[in-house]
N, C-alpha and C positions, 0 to 999 in steps of 0.2 A: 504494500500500500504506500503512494507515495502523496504526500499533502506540500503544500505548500503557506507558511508563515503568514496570516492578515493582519494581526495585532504586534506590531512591536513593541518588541521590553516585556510580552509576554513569557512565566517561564515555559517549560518547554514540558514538564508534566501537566500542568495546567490546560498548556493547547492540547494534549491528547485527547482530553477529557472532556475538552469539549467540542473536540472535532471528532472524534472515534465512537461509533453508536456501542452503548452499552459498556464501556470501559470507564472506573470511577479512575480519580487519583492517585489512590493507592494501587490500584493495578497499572496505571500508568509507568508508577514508579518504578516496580517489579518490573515489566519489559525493559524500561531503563538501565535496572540495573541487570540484567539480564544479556545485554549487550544486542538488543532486539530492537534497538532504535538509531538510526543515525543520522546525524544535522551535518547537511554539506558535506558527504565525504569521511564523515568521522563520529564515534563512537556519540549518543551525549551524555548528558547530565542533567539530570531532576529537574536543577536550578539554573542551568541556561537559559541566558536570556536572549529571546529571538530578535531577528531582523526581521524586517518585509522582502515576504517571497522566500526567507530560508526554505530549501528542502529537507524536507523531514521524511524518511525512510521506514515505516514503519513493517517490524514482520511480526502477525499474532501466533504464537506455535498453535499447534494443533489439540486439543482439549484431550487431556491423559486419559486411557481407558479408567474407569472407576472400578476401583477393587471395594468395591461393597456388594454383599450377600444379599441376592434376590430372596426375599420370604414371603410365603402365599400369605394372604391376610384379606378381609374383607373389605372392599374399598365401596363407598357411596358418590358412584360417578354420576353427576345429575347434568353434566353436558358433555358431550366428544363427536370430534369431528374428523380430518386428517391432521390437522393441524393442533388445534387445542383439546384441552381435557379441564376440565372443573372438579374438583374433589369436594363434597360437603367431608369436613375432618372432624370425629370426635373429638369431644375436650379428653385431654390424656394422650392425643398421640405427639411425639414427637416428628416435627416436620421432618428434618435430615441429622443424620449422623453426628454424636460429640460426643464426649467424654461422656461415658456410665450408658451410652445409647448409642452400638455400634448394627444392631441388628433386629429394632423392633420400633423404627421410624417409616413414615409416610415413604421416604424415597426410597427404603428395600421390597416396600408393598409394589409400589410404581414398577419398579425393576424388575419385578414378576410377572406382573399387570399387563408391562407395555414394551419390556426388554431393550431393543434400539430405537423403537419408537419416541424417544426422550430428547432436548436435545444436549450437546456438552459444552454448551459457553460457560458454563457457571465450573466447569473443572471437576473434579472429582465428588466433593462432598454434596453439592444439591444440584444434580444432572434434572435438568427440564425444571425446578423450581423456579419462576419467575418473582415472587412476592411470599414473602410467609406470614405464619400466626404463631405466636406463643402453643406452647403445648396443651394450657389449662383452657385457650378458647378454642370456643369448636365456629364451624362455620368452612364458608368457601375459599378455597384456593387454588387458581390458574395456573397450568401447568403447559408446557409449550413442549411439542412433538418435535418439532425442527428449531435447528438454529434463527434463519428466519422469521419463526412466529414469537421465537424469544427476545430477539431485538424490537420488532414492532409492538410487543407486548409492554417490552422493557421503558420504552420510548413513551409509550401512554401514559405509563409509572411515573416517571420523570415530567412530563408538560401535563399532569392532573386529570387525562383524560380520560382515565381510569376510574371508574366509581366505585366506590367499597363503602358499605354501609354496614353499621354493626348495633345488635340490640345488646341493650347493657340493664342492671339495676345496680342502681346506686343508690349510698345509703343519705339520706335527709331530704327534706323537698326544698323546691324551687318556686320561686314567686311567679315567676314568668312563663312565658310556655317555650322558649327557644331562646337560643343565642348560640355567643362565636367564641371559643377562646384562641387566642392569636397571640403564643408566648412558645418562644424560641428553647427546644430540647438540646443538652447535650449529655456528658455522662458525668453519674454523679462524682464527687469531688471527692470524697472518703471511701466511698464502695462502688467499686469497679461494676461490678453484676446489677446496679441501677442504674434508670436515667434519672430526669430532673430537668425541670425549668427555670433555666441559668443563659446569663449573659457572654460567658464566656466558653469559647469551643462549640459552641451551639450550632443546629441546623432551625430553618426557621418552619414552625409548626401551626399547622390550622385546624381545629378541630368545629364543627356545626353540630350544633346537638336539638334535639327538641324532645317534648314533656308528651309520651303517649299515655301512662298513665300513674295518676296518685293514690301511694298507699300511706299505714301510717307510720311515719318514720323512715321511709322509702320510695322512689321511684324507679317508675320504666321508662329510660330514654332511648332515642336512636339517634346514637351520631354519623355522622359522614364525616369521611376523612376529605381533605383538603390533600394534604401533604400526608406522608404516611414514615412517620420517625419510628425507631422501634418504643414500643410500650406506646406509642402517642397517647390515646383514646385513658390509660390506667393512669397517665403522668397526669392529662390534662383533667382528668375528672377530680383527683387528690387534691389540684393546687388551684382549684375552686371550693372547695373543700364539699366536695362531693365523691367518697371514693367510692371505688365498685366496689357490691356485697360479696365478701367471699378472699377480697386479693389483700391479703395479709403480710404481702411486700413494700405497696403503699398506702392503704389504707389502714384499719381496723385490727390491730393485732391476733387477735381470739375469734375464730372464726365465728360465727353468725347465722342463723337459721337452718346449720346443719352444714352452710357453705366453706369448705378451707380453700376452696382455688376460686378466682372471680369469674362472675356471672357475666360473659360476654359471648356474644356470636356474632360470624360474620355471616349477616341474612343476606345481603343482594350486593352483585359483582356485576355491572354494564360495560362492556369495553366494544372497541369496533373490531370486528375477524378481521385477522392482518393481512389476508390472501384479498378481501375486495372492500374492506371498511365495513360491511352494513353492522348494525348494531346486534351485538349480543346481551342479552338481559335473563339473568339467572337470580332462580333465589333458593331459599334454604327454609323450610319452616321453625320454630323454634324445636330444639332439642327437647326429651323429655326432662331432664333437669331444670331444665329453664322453666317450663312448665308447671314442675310441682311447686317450685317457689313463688312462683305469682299466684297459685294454688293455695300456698300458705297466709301469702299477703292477703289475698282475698279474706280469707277468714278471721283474717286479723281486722279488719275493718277500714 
């Protein structure tokens, strides 16, 4: 791939990132340092700073076979095409492979499921996972057959054009019946395994929420994501001080109506098919968990 320099005194991982579909900065850096990049003739560097019109050289290697273990497993496929796949995920499964969970995540299912039908931009650990969910929320997740429908996929991820809507309960009520919280995520400052709504290091964060319905001491909202940071939807609920019932990481220490993981789902995913654009619009009913606890609210009044 060969690009050529528009912005001078830009650095040169920078331009990757934003010239290369689906390539963030930190993978930029890794072909960098990889010796997979070269400016004019020669090797670069991160922090080269461009001219107008440098050439830039670009080679992406070829995505490493995945040495992870196909396992049969029951998968809730509520859309598939040639191209994409829709997964509703129970709460509990782990999306992709990590530490304490090398062979009983969504992408060993997949790998049984759909074998090469996956595709491998994303490298070894999440083949075909375009966007993920936490393990404790259930709901949908788009999974991309080809390279191709991973970058178009990826691309709608990145300019918002993606719709993901998630039903939550949270614990206190609300005056209002909707609003926006717009407070910029990064990661927490003392404990690595959190995020947090902070000014510094931060990506910037949108969350749209609205009031479906009122219990006592509780509600059922449904946010839309805006921007999609990790935890978004848990961070922004908290520091409103609305946390979700159940998430005992930021919220509520001592679980709650029987809840220890939080009560969230991802109900509808709209994205446009990357092969001709027309819209796809998928949704998820609520989970039975989900259900016995508005089951309980209920009878609580």
């Amino acid at each position: 791939m060969i690009l050529r320099a528009d912005l001078p005194g830009e650095r040169l991982d920078a331009f990757l990132a934003r010239s290369v579909p689906d390539l963030t900065r930190s993978a930029a850096q890794k072909l960098i340092e990889e010796g997979c990049v070269v400016r004019n003739g020669k090797p670069g560097k991160k922090n080269d700073k461009l001219n107008l019109d440098d050439e830039i050289r670009v080679t992406i290697p070829e995505a490493k076979p995945v040495d992870i273990q196909p396992v049969e497993m029951a998968l809730d496929i509520v859309y598939e095409d040639e191209d994409v796949v829709v997964i509703n995920k129970p709460k509990g499964l782990v999306v992709h492979p990590a530490a304490g969970h090398q062979d009983d995540t969504l992408v060993n299912g997949l790998l049984y499921a759909l074998g090469d039908d996956l595709s491998g931009i994303n490298g070894e650990l999440r083949p075909g996972i375009v966007h993920r969910i936490d393990k404790d929320t259930s709901g949908l997740l788009a999974v991309a057959k080809n390279d191709f429908s991973h970058r178009m996929l990826a691309s709608q991820l990145k300019d918002h054009t993606m719709a993901r809507t998630y039903e939550a309960i949270v614990c206190g009520s609300f005056r209002e019946d909707s609003g926006t919280v717009d407070a910029p995520i990064g990661r927490h400052p003392s404990d690595r395994k959190k995020m947090c709504v902070t000014q510094r290091n931060s990506k910037e964060a949108v969350t749209h929420w609205e009031v479906v319905a009122r219990y006592r001491g509780y509600t059922h909202v449904r946010c839309r994501l805006e921007t999609g940071r990790t935890h978004q939807i848990r961070v922004h609920m908290a520091h409103i001080g609305h946390p979700i019932l159940g998430d005992t990481v930021y919220g509520h220490k001592k679980p709650e109506l029987g809840q220890d993981s939080q009560c969230l789902h991802a109900g509808a995913l709209c994205f446009q098919h990357p092969r001709d654009l027309h819209p796809v619009m998928v949704f998820a009913e609520l989970p039975e968990y989900f259900k016995q606890v508005l089951a309980k609210l209920e009878k609580m009044g």
